[in-house]
C-alpha positions as CSV (number, residue, x, y, z in Angstrom):
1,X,8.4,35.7,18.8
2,X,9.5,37.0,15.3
3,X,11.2,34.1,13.1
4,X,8.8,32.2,14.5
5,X,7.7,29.5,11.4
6,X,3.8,29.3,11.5
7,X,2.3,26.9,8.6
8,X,-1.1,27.9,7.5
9,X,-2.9,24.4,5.8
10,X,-6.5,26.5,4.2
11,X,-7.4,26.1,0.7
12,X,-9.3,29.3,0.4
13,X,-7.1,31.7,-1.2
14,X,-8.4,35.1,0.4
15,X,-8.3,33.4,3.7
16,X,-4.4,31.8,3.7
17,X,-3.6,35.4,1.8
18,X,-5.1,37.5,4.5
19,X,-3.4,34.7,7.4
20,X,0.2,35.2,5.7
21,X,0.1,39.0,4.9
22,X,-1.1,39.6,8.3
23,X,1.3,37.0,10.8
24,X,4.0,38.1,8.2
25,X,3.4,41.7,9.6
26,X,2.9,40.3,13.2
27,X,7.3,39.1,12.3
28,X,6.3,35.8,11.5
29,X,7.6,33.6,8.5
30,X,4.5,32.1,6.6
31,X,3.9,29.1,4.3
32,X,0.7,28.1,3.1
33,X,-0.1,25.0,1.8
34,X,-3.5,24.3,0.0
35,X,-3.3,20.1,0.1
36,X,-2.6,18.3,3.3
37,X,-0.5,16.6,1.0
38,X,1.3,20.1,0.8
39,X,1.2,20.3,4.2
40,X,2.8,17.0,5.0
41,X,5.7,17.7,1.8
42,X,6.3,21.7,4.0
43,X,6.8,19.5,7.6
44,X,9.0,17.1,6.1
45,X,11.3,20.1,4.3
46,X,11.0,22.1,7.5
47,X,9.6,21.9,11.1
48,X,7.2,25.3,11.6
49,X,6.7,26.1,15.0
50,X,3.2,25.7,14.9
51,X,0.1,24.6,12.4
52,X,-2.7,26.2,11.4
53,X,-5.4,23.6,10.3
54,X,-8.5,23.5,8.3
55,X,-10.8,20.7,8.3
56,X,-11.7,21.1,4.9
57,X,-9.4,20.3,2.5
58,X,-9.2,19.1,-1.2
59,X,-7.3,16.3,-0.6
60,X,-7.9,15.1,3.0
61,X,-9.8,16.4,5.9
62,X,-7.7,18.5,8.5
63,X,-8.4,15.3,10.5
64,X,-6.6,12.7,8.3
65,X,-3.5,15.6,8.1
66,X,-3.6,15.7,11.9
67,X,-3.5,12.3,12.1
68,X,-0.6,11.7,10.3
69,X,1.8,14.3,12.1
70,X,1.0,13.0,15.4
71,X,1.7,9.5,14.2
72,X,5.3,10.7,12.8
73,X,7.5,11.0,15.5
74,X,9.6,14.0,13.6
75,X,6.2,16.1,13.8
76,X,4.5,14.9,16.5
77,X,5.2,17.8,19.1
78,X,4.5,20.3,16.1
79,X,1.4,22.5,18.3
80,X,-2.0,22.5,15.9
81,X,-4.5,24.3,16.0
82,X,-7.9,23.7,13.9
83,X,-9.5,26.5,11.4
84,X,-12.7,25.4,10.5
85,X,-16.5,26.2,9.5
86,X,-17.8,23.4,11.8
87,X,-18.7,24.7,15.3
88,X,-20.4,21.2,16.3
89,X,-19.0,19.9,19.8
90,X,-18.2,16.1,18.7
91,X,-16.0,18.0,15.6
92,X,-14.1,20.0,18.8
93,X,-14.0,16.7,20.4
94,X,-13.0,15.0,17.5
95,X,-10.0,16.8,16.6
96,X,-8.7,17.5,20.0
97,X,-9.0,13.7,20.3
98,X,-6.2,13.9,17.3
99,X,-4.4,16.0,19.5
100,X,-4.9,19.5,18.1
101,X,-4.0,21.8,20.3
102,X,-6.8,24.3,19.8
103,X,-9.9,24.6,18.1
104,X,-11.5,28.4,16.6
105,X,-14.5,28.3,14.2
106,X,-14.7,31.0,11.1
107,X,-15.5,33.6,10.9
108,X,-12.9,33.9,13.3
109,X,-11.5,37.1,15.2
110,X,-8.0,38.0,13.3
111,X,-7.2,38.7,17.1
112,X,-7.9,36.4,19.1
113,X,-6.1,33.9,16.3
114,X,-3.3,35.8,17.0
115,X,-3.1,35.7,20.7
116,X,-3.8,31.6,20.5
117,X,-1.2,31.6,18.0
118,X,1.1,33.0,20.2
119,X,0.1,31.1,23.6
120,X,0.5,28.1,21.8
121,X,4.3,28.6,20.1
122,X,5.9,30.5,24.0
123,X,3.9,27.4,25.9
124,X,5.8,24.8,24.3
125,X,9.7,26.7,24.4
126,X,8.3,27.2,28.2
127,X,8.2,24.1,28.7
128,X,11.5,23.3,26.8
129,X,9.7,21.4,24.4
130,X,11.3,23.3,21.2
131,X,14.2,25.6,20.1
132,X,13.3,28.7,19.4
133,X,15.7,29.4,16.7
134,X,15.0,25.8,14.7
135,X,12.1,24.7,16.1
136,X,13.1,21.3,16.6
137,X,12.4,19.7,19.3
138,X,14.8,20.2,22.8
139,X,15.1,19.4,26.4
140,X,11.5,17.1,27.1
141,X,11.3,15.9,24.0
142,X,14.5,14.4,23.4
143,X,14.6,12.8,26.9
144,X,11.6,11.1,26.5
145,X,12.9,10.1,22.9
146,X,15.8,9.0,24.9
147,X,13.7,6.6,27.7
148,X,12.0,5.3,24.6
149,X,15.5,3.7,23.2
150,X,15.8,2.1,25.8
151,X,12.7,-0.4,25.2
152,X,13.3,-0.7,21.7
153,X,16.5,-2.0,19.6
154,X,17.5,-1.1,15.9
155,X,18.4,2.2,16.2
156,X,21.2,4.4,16.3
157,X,21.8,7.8,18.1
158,X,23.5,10.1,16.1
159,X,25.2,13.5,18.1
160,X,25.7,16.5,15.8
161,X,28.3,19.2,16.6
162,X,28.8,22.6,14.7
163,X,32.7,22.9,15.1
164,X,34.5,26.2,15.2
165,X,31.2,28.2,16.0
166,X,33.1,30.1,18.9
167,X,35.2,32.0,16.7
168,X,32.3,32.7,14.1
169,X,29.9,34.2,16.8
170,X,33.2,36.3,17.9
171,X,33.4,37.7,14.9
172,X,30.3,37.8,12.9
173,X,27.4,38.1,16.4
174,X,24.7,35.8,17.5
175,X,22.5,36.8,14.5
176,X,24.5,35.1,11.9
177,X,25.2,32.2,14.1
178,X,21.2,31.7,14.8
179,X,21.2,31.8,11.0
180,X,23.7,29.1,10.6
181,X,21.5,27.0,13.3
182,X,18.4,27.3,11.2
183,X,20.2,26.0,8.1
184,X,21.6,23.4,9.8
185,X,17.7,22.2,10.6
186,X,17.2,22.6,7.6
187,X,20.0,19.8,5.9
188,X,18.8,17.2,9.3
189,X,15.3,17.6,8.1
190,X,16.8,16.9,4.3
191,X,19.3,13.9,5.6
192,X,16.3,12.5,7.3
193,X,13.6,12.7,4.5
194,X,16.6,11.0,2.0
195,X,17.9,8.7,4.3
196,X,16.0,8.2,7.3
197,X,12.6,6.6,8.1
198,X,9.1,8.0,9.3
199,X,9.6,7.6,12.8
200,X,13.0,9.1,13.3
201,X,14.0,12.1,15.6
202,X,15.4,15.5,15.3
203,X,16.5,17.4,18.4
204,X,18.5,20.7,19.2
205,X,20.1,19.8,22.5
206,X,22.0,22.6,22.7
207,X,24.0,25.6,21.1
208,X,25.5,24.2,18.5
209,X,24.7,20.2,19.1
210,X,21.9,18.3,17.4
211,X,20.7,14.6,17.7
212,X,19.1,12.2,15.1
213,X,17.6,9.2,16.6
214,X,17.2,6.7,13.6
215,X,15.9,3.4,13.0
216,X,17.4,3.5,9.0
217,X,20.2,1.2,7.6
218,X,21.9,4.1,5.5
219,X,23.5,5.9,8.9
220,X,26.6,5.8,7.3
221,X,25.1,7.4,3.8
222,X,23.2,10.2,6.1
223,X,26.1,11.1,7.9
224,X,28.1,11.7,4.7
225,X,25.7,13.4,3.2
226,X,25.6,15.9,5.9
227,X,28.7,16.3,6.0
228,X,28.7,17.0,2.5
229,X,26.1,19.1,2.3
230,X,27.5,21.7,5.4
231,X,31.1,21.6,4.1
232,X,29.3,23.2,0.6
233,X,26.9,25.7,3.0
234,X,29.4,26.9,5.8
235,X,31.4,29.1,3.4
236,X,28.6,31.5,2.4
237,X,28.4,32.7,5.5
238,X,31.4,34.3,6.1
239,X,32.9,37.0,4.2
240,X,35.2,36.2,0.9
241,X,38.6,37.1,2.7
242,X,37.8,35.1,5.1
243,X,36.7,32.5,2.6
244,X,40.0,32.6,0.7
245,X,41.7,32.6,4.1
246,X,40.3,29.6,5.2
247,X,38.9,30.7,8.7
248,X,39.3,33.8,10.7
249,X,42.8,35.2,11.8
250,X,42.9,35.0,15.8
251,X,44.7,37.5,18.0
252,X,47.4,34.9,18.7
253,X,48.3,34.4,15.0
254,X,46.9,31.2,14.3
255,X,43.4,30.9,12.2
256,X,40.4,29.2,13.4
257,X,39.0,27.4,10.5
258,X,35.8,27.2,8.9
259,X,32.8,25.5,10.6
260,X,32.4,22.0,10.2
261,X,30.8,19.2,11.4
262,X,31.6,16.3,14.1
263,X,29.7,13.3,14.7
264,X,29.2,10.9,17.7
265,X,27.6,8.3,16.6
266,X,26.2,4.8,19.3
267,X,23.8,2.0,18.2
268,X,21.9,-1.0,19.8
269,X,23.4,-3.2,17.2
270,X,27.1,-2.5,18.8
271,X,26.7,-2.0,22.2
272,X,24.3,-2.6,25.3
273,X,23.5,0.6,27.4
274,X,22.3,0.5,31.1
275,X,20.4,4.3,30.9
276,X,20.2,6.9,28.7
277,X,23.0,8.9,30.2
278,X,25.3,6.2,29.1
279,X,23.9,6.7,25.3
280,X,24.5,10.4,25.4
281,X,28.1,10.5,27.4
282,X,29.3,7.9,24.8
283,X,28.1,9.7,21.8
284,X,29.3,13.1,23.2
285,X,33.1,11.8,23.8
286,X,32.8,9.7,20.4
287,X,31.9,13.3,18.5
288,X,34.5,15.7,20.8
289,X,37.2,13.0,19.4
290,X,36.2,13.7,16.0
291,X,35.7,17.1,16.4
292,X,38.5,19.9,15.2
293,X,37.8,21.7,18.3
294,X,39.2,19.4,20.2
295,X,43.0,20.0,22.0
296,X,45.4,18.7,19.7
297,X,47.7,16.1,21.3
């Protein structure tokens, strides 16, 4: 469970204080945010895993914050769970109504937070619903994303590949390529909040492949910017030879180069599709042309 992104919404300082000194020692990462506005600003920057809520908030009630994520397709699988002084049943009713996930009243038992906590995040990568190295959403939740396209028009699917990640894992292990996964997150989540709209998607289908479904008129501006913005990260991660090299030597004498990206890219507005197999075959042999990993002809 460590890396595990929880985001604590509570405006009480010694409470979201004690919350991130304690699930940081528990080998969580922790933000705190003291506004749902805060709260909203953290999800849009960076998917956590999971959400603890308080009702009571400066701002806007817990409610209105719940509200809104569930509404927003990029944060509506996020798991919530409510932190709050009211132990009424029509407030537990009201905010699993919203879709909260799970309810505990303060003063609460640090423990028993922290098993909930727990249930909550390895129930929803159980079911395939997330990544556990970006937290965005996988398997499920993209297919369903998927049937949705298919009753709606005005969008475009967008496949992501990480290029060259073979020869990066060979050589620098799975801990530095999970690292350049969750910076890679981290730049969709920043192409989408520039370029996209509210109700587009981010998925991790698989190793090193992502998908943004969008319903934006700037796909051509996102993908650049991506593009742009990995080509300028991908070199700190390896080492300066093999920056000034430009790639890793292989055993065979060639060099693999530095990671980049590859995009497959199919929309409503240029072509009809029968199921959603079609949409992701298409996008998949669109990106493996573009992509430098690709057998050279």
């Amino acid at each position: 469970m460590s890396n595990a992104r929880i985001l604590v919404v509570e405006d009480d300082f010694d409470i979201s204080n004690m919350l991130r000194i304690y699930f940081t020692g528990q080998g969580y990462s922790v933000e705190v945010a003291a506004r749902g506005s805060d709260a909203l600003t953290a999800c849009r920057r960076q998917l956590p895993d999971l959400i603890v809520l308080d009702i009571m908030l400066p701002d806007m009630d817990g409610y209105a914050v719940c509200r809104e994520l569930r509404t927003t397709t990029r944060t509506s699988h996020i798991p919530i769970i409510f932190l709050t002084q009211r132990d009424e049943r029509s407030d537990r009713i009201a905010g699993l109504e919203l879709g909260a996930d799970d309810y505990i009243t303060k003063p609460f038992d640090i423990e028993e937070l922290k098993l909930r906590v727990r249930t909550a995040i390895r129930s929803y990568q159980r079911l395939n619903m997330t990544d556990p190295r970006t937290g965005l959403p996988s398997g499920r939740l993209i297919e369903e994303q998927l049937r949705e396209l298919m009753r709606s028009d005005d969008w475009a699917y967008i496949m992501v590949g990480v290029d060259s990640m073979a020869p990066f894992i060979d050589e620098y292990g799975f801990v530095a390529a999970d690292e350049v996964l969750r910076n890679m997150a981290l730049l969709l989540n920043e192409a989408v909040d520039q370029f996209g709209t509210a109700n587009d998607f981010l998925g991790h289908a698989s190793g090193e492949t992502f998908v943004v479904i969008t319903h934006s008129k700037s796909v051509a501006a996102m993908i650049d910017h991506l593009r742009k913005r990995f080509d300028e990260e991908a070199p700190t991660h390896y080492s300066f030879i093999h920056r000034e090299q430009g790639g890793i030597p292989q055993p065979d004498g060639t060099l693999a180069p530095l990671m980049s990206l590859s995009f497959g890219t199919v929309s409503s507005q240029t072509q009809t599709f029968s199921d959603i197999r079609e949409i992701t075959e298409t996008a998949a042999e669109l990106r493996r042309l573009n992509s430098q990993d690709s057998p050279k002809r």
